[in-house]
C-alpha positions in Angstrom: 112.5 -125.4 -59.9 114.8 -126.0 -62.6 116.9 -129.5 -62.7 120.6 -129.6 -62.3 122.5 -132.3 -64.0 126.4 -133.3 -63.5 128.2 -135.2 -65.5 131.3 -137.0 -64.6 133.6 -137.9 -67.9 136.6 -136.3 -69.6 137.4 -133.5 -71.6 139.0 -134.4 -74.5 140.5 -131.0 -75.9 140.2 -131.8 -79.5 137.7 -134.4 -81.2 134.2 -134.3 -80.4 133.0 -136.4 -77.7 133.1 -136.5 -73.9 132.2 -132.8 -72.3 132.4 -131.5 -75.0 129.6 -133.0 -76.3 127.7 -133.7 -72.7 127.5 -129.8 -72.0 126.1 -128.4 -74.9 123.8 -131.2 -76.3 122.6 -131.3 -72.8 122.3 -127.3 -72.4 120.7 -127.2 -75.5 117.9 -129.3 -73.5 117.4 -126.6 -71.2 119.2 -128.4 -68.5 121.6 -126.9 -65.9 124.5 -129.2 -66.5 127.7 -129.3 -64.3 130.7 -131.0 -65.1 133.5 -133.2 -63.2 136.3 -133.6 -65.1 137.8 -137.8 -65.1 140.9 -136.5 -66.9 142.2 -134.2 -69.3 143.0 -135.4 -73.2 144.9 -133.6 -75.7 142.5 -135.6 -78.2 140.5 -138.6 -78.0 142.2 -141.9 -78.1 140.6 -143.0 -81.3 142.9 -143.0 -84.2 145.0 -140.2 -82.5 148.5 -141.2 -81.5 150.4 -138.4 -79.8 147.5 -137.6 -77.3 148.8 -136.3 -73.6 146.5 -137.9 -70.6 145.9 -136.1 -67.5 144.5 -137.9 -64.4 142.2 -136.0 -62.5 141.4 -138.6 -59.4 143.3 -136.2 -56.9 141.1 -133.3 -57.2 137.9 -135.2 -56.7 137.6 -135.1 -52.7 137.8 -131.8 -52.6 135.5 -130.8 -55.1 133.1 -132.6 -53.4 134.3 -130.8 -50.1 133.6 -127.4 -52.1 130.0 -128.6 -53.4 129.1 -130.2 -49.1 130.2 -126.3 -48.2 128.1 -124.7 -50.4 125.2 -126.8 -50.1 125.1 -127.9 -53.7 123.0 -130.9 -54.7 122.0 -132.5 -57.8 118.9 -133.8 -59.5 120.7 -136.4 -61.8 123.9 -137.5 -62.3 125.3 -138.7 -65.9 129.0 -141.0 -65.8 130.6 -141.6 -68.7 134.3 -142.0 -69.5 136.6 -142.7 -65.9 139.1 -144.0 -64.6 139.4 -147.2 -62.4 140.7 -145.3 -59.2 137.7 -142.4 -59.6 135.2 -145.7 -58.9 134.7 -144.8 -55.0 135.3 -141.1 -55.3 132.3 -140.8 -57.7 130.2 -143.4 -55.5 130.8 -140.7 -52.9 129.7 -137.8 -54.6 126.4 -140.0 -55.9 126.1 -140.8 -52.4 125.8 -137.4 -50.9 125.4 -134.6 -53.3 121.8 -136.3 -54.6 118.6 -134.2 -54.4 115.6 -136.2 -53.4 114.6 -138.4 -56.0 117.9 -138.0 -58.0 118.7 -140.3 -60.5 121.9 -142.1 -62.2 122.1 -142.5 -65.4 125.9 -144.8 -66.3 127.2 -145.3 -69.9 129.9 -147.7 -69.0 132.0 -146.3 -71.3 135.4 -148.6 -71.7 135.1 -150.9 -75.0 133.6 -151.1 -78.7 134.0 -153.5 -81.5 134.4 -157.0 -79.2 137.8 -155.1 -77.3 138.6 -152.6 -74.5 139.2 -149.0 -75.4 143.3 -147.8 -75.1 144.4 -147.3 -71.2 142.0 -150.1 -69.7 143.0 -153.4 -68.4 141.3 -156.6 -68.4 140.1 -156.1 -64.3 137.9 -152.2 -65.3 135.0 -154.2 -66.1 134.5 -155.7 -63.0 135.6 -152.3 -61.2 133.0 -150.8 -64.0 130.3 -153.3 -62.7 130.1 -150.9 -59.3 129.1 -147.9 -60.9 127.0 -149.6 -62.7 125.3 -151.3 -59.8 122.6 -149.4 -58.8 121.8 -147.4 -61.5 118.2 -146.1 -62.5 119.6 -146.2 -66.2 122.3 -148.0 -67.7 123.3 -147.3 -70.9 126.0 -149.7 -72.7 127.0 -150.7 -76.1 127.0 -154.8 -76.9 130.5 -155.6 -76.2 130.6 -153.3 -72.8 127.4 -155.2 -72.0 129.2 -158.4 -72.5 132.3 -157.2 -70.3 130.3 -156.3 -67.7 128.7 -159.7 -67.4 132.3 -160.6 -67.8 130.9 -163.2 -71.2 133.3 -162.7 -74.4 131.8 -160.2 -76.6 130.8 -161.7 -80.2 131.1 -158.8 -83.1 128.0 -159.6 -84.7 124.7 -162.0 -84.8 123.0 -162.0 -81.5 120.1 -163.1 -81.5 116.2 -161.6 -79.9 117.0 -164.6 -77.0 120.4 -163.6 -76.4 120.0 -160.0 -76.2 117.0 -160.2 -73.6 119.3 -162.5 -71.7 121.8 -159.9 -71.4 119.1 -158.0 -70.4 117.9 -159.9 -67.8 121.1 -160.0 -66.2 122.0 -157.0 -66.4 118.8 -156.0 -64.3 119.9 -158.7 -62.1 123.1 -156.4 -61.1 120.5 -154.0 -60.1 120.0 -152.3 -62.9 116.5 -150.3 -63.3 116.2 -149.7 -66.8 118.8 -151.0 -69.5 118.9 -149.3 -72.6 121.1 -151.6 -75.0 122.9 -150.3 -78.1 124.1 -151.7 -81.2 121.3 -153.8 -81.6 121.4 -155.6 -85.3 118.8 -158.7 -85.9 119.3 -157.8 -89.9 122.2 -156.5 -91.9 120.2 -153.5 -92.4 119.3 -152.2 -89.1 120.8 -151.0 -86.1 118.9 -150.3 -83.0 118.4 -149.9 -79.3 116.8 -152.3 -77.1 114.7 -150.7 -74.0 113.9 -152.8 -71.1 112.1 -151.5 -67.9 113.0 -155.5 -66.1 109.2 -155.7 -67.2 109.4 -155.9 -71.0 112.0 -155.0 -73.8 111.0 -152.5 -76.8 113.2 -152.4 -79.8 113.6 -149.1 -81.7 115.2 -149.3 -85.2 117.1 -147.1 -87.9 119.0 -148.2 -91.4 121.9 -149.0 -90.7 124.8 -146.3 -91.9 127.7 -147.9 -93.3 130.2 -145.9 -91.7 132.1 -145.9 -88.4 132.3 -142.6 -86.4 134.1 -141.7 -83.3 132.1 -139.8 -80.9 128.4 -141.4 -81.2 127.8 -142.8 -78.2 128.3 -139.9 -76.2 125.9 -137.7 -78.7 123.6 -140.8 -77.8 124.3 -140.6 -74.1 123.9 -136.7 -74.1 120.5 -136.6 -76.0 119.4 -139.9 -73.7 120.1 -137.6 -70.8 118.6 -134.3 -71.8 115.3 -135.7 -73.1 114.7 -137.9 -70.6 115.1 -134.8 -67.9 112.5 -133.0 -70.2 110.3 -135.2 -69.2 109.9 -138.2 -72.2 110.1 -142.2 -71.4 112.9 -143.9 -71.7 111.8 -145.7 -75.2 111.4 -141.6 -76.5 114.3 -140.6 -75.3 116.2 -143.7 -76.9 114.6 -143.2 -80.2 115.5 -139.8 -80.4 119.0 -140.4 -79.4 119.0 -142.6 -82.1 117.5 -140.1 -84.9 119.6 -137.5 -83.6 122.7 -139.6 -84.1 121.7 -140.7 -87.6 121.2 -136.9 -88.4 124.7 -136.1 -87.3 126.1 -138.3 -89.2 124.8 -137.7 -92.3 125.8 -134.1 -91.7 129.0 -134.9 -91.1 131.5 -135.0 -94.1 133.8 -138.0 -94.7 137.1 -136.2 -94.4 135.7 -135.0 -90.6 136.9 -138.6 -89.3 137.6 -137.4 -85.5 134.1 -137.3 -84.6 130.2 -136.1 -85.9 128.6 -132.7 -86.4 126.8 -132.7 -83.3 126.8 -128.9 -83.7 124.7 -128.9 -87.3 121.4 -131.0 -85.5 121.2 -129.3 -82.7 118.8 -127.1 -83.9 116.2 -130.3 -85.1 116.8 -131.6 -81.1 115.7 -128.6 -79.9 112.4 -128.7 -82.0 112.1 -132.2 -81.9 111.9 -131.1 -77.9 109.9 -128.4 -77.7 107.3 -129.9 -80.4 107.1 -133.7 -78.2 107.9 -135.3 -81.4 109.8 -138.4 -79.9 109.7 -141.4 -82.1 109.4 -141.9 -86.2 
């Protein structure tokens, strides 16, 4: 039978992340994928100024009313970015619209760069830290890790002890598997650390000196899709990673709103199809 993903996060009309990266990157997997809409954008909140911001917690009940009367169920769930009221709406729907053996994959999505993103006060972590609670795969960047553990996020220098620290206690929220980005231990590199609460795997790439909007939910999307196509967790985060690196050297510097996700889609596909999952 063929698997049925939903994903719960915005739609952020113009700039690439969100939905409109979830549903195609994931698609493009070969993997049914539903969306929930969190909210409705104009744009993205990064570096856009004039951006409109719908709330969509009201209508979330009765979709899941809709989905109960039809009998719908899903075999994975993917959360990105929400609001703080849509915590126990979507605990609902995980709750009861789950095949057997479902699975929740959360990127915590709320902060980068040592702060909170725009819209979010100081309390979402700890309202964050229920969703994440729970989760077979949790998928956060350094400084959401550090919010969620509710430590002070450092921009830089971590080192191999304090990482797996994090780690560790991250598992200790009930985590299954962790996959930890933004993971530097020289100026050169940036990587993911994969943890299983057995042992931690690091997976590396040079380090592109350049700051994109958008990456984390190409990261998240590709995450998602390969790991429903069947690869471990340490594949799928390596070629998250690759695929990221690929967008963003196709993307030109005068796109600043986001990454050509669309250009690389093609080379996730083969990369797929031909089980080529790490370097």
């Amino acid at each position: 039978m063929e698997k049925r993903l939903l994903t719960i996060q915005d739609v952020s009309c113009f700039g690439q992340c969100s939905v409109t990266v979830a549903l195609p990157v994931i698609s493009a997997c070969g993997i049914e994928t539903v969306i929930l809409p969190s909210a409705v954008l104009s744009t993205h909140t990064g570096g856009f100024r004039n951006y409109t911001f719908r709330d969509l917690t009201s209508d979330m009940p009765g979709i899941e009313k809709s989905w109960e009367k039809e009998g719908l169920f899903f075999d994975a769930f993917y959360t990105g970015y929400v609001c703080a009221d849509q915590i126990d709406p979507i605990l609902s729907i995980l709750a009861h619209r789950a095949a057997p053996g479902a699975i929740r994959i959360v990127d915590p999505v709320m902060a980068d760069n040592g702060k909170l993103y725009p819209g979010f006060t100081a309390d979402f972590p700890q309202k964050m830290k229920r969703l994440c609670t729970g989760a077979d795969y949790l998928l956060p960047n350094l400084t959401e890790a550090a919010f969620l553990l509710g430590k002070e996020p450092k921009l830089e220098n971590y080192s191999r002890e304090e990482i797996e620290t994090m780690i560790a206690e991250l598992h200790a929220m009930g985590v299954k598997n962790v996959i930890l980005t933004g993971v530097s231990f020289t100026p050169s590199e940036l990587g993911v650390a994969v943890s299983d609460g057995r042992s931690v795997r690091y997976d590396f790439n040079a380090k592109i000196d350049r700051s994109s909007h958008g990456t984390g939910d190409v990261y998240a999307s590709v995450f998602c899709g390969a790991l429903m196509r069947g690869f471990s967790a340490f594949d799928a985060a390596a070629l998250a990673a690759d695929i990221v690196c690929a967008a963003i050297n196709a993307t030109p510097p005068e796109h600043w709103y986001g990454v050509c996700f669309e250009k690389v889609i093609p080379e996730l596909v083969e990369r797929l199809e031909t089980g080529c999952r790490t370097r």
